[in-house]
C-alpha positions as CSV (number, residue, x, y, z in Angstrom):
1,X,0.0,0.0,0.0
2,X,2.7,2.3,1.2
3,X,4.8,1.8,-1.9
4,X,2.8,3.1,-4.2
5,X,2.4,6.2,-2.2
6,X,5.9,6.4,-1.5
7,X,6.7,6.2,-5.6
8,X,4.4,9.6,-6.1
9,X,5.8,11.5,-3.4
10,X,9.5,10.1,-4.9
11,X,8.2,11.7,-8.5
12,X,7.8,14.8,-6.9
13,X,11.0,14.9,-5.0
14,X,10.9,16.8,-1.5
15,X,13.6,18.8,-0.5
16,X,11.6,20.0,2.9
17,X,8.8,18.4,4.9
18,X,6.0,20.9,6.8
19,X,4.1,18.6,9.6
20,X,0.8,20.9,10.4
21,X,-1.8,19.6,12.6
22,X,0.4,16.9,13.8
23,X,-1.5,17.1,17.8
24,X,0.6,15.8,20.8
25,X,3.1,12.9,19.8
26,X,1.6,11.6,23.2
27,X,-1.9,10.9,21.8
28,X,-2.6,7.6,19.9
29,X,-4.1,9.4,16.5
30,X,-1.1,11.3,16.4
31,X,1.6,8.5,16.9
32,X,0.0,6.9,13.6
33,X,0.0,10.3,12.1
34,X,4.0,10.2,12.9
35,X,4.3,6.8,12.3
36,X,3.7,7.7,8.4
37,X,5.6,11.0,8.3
38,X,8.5,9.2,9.9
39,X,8.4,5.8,7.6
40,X,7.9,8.2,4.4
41,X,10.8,10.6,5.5
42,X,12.9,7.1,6.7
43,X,13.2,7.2,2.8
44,X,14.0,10.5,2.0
45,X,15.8,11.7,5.4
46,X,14.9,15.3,4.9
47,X,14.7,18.4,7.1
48,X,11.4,17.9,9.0
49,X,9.1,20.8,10.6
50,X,6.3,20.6,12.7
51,X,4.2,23.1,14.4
52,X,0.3,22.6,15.8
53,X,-1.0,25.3,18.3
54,X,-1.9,22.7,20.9
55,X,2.1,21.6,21.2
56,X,3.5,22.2,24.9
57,X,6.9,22.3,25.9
58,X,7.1,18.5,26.9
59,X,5.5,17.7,23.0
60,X,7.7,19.4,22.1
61,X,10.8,18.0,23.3
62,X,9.4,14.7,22.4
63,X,9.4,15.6,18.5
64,X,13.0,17.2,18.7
65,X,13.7,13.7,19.9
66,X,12.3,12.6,16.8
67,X,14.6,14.8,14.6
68,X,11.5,17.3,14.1
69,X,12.2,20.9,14.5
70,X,9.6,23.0,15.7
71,X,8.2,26.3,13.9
72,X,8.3,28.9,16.6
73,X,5.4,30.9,15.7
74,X,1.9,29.7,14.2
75,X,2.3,30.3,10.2
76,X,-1.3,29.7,9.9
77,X,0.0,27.1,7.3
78,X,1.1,30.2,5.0
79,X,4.5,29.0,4.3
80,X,5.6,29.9,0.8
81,X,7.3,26.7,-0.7
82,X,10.3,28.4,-1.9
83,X,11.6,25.0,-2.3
84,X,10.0,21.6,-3.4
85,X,7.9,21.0,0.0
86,X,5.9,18.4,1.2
87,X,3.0,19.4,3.0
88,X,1.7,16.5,5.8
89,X,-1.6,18.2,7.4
90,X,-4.0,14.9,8.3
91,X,-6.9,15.8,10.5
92,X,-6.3,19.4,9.5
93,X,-9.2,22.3,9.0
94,X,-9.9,23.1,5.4
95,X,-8.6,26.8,5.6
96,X,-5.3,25.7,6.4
97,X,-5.0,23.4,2.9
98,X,-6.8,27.0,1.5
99,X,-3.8,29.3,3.4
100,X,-1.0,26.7,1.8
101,X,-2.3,26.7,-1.8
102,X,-2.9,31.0,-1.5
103,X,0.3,31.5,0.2
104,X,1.6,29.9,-3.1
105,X,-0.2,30.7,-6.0
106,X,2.0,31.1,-8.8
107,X,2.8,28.3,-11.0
108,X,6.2,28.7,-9.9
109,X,5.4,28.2,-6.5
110,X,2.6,25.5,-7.0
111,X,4.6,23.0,-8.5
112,X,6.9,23.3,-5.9
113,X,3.9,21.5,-3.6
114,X,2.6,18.4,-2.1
115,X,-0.3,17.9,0.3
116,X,-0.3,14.6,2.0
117,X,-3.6,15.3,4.1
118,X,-7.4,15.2,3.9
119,X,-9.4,14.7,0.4
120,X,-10.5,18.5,-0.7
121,X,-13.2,17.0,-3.0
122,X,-15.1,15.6,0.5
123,X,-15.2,19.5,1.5
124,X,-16.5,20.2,-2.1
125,X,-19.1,17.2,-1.8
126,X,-20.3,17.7,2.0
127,X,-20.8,21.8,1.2
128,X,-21.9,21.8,-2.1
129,X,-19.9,23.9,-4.6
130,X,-20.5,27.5,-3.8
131,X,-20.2,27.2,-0.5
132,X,-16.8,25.4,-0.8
133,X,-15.8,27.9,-3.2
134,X,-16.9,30.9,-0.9
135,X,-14.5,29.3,1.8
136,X,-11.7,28.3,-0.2
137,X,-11.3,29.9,-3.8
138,X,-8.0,28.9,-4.3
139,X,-8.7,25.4,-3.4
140,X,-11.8,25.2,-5.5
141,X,-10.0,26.4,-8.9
142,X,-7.3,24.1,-8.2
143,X,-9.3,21.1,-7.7
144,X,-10.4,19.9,-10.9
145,X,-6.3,19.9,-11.9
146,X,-5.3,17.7,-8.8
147,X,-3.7,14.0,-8.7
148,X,-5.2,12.6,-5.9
149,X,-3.8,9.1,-4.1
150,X,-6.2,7.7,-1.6
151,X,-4.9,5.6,1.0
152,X,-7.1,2.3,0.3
153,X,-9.4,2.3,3.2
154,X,-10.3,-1.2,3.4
155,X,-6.7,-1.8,4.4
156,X,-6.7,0.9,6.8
157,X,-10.4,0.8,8.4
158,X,-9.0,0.8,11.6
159,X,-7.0,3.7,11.7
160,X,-9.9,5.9,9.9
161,X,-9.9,8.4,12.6
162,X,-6.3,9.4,12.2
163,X,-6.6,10.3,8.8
164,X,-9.6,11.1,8.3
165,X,-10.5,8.2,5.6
């Protein structure tokens, strides 16, 4: 299953990895969640950064341990990729995919990014399209262009609520 996914995100070739959302590495949803972004950066050994506004000090020092450096200030997921960047956000809120595809829309900067995270068709499909488009323009004019890899989720029933499946 992995392998597949693994192959696309080798295509693209990642030269930074952004972790948003990621919760407290002491909470069993988010160990999956860092189980993946560690197993897919095992292959890549890339600079990894993490922030999520409900990280404390000890959560913290747990994900240093983990070789992830922490982003001192909330971005609000507006990081420019001014390289080729890999953005992991599972479980995150819909404006934050919408603040990483404004923060770089150019075609310059847009093929410099990958979202690993939640399906932006499901937003599409559970508000209907104007009000998915009211919330998220950038996201909605970019979504008929999108490759999309599901994760299979008869494979991975069990860990549905991690990754929002």
């Amino acid at each position: 299953m992995l392998e597949r996914h693994l192959q696309i995100i080798k295509e693209f070739a990642p030269e930074e990895i952004v972790c948003y959302g990621i919760g407290s590495p002491f909470s069993s949803v988010s160990q999956w969640q860092l189980a993946l972004i560690l197993e897919i950066n095992s292959v890549f050994k890339l600079h990894l950064w993490a922030f999520d506004p409900v990280t404390t000090v000890v959560d913290a020092e747990a994900l240093e341990q983990l070789g992830i450096c922490i982003i001192p200030e909330n971005e609000q997921a507006k990081r420019k990729a001014l390289k080729k960047t890999l953005f992991f956000m599972p479980h995150c809120e819909q404006f934050l995919y919408e603040n990483v595809v404004a923060a770089n829309w150019s075609t310059d900067l847009l093929d410099r990014v990958m979202v690993v995270g939640n399906r932006f068709s499901g937003y599409k499909e559970a508000q209907g399209a104007k009000e998915f488009a009211d919330r998220s323009p950038h996201l909605s004019r970019l979504i008929d262009s999108l490759t999309v890899a599901e994760f299979p989720n008869e494979r991975v029933l069990k860990l549905r609520h991690s990754f929002n499946l």
